[in-house]
C-alpha positions in Angstrom: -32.1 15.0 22.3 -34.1 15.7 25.1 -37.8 13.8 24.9 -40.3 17.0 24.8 -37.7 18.2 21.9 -38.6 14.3 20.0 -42.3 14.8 20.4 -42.0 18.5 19.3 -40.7 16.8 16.2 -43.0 13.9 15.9 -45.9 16.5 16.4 -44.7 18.8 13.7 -44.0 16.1 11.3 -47.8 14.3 12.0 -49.6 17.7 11.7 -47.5 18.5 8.4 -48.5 15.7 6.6 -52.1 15.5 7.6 -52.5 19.1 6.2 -50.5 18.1 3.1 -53.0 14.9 3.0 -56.5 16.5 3.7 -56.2 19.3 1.6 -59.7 19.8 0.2 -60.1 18.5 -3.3 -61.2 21.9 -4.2 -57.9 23.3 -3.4 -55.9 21.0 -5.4 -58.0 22.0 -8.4 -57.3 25.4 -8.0 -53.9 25.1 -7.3 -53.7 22.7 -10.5 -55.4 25.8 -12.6 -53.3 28.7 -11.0 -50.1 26.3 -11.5 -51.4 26.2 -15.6 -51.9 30.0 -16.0 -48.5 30.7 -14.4 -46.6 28.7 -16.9 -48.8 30.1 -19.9 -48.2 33.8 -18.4 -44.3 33.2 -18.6 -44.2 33.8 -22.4 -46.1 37.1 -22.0 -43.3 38.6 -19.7 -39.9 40.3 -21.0 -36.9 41.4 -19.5 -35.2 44.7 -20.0 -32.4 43.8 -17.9 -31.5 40.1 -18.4 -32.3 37.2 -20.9 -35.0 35.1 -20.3 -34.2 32.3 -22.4 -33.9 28.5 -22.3 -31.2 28.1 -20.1 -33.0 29.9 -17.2 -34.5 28.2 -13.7 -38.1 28.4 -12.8 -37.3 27.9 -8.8 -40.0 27.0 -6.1 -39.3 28.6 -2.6 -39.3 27.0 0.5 -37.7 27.8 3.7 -35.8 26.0 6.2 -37.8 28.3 8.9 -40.9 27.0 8.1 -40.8 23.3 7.9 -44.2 22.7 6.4 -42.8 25.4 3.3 -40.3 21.9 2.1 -43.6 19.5 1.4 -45.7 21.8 0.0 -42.6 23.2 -2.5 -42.3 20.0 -3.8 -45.9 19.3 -4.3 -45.2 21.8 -6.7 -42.7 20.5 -8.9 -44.3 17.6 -10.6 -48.1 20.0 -11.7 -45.2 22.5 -13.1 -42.6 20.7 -14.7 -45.7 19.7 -16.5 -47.3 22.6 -17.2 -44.0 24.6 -18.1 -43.4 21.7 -21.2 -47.3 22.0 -22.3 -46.7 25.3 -23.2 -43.2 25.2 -24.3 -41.6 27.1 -21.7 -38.0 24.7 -21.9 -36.8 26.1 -18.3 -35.7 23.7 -15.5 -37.9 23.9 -12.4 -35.5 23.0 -9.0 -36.7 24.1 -5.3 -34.7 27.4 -4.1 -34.3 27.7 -0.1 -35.1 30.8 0.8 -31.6 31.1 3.0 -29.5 30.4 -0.3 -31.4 32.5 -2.4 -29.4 35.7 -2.5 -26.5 32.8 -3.8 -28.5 31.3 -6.7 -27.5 31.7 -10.5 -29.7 31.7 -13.5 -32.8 32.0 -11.6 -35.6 33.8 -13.7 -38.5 32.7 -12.1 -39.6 32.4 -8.4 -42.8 31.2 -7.4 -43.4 32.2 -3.8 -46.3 29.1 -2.5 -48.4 31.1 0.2 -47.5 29.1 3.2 -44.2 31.7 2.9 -46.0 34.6 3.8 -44.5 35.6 6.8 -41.2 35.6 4.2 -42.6 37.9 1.5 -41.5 41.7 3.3 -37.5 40.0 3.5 -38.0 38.5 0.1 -38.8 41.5 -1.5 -35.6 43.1 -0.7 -33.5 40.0 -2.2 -36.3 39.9 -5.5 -35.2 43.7 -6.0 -31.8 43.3 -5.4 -31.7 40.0 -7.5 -34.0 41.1 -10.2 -36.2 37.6 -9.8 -39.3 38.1 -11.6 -41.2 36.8 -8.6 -45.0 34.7 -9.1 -47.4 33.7 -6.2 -51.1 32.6 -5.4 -52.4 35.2 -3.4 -53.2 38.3 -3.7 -51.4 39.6 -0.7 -48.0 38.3 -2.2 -48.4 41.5 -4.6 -49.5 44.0 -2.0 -46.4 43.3 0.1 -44.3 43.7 -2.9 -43.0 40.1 -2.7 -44.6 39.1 -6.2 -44.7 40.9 -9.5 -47.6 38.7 -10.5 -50.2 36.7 -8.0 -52.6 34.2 -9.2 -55.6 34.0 -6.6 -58.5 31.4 -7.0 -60.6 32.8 -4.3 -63.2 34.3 -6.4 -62.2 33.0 -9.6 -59.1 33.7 -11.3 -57.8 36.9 -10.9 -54.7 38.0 -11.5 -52.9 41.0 -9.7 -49.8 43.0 -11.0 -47.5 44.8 -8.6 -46.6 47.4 -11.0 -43.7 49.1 -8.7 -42.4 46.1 -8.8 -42.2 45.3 -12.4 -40.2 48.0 -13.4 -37.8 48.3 -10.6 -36.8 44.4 -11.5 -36.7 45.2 -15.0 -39.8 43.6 -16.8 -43.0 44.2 -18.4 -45.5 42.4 -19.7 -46.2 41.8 -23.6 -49.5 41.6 -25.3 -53.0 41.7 -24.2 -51.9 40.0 -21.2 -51.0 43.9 -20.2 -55.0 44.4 -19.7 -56.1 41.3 -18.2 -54.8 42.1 -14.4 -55.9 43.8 -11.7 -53.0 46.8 -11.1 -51.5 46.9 -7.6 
């Protein structure tokens, strides 16, 4: 391996971890609180086309493409394993690569973490196909069709449906919950 490749690598892995490290406190509040509503909103969504029930996976994306997508994917697993058992959603949480996604069984849930936005036009297209009820945390994620349901923190918690989306996967959403997003 060539040395400028080595540094390359060195580089990549220094300024990963720094921005894993320094993330403003503020951040990993909101994170923490869009991570929370996400596993309360799971009991307000039903399926038309499949059963969501205990045996189901909750994955996290990351892709292989992106190398800072690994770290930050599972900085996510701990905050919702947690949250997922305080509200008594029994499904197992496991981190889904984006390239073996299309192969994956049992997969309910996808949360789509926003460094993967470059992703969200392609995984769209395997979402649809797939029927993957698909979660994010911003807004954008449910414009570009990637995510049925985005949780942003930018201004408060809002929460944004991609209604197109919802019914060509096959779900809908139960309750009041119906009336407390923003329509996309």
């Amino acid at each position: 391996m060539p040395i400028r490749k080595i540094h390359e690598v060195i580089r990549l892995f220094f300024v990963s971890f720094c921005l894993i490290a320094c993330l403003p406190e503020h951040k990993a509040m909101a994170t923490e609180i869009v991570v929370k509503t996400v596993a309360k909103s799971l009991k307000y969504i039903r399926s038309d086309s499949k059963s969501l029930d205990n045996s189901g996976v909750f994955g996290i994306l990351y892709a292989k493409e992106i190398p800072l997508s690994h770290p930050v994917a599972q900085s996510y697993i701990g905050p919702f394993i947690e949250a997922l058992r305080d509200h008594n959603v029994p499904l197992k949480v496991s981190l889904i690569s984006a390239e073996e996604l299309e192969s994956v069984k049992n997969l309910n849930y996808l949360y789509v973490p926003p460094v993967l936005s470059t992703l969200y036009q392609s995984l769209s297209l395997v979402a649809d196909e797939k029927k993957i009820m698909t979660l994010g945390e911003k807004k954008e994620c449910s414009i570009k069709r990637c995510c049925v349901l985005a949780f942003d923190y930018e201004n408060g918690l809002e929460i944004y449906l991609n209604q197109k989306s919802l019914r060509s996967r096959g779900f809908g959403l139960r309750g009041a919950f119906r009336f407390m997003v923003k329509r996309i």
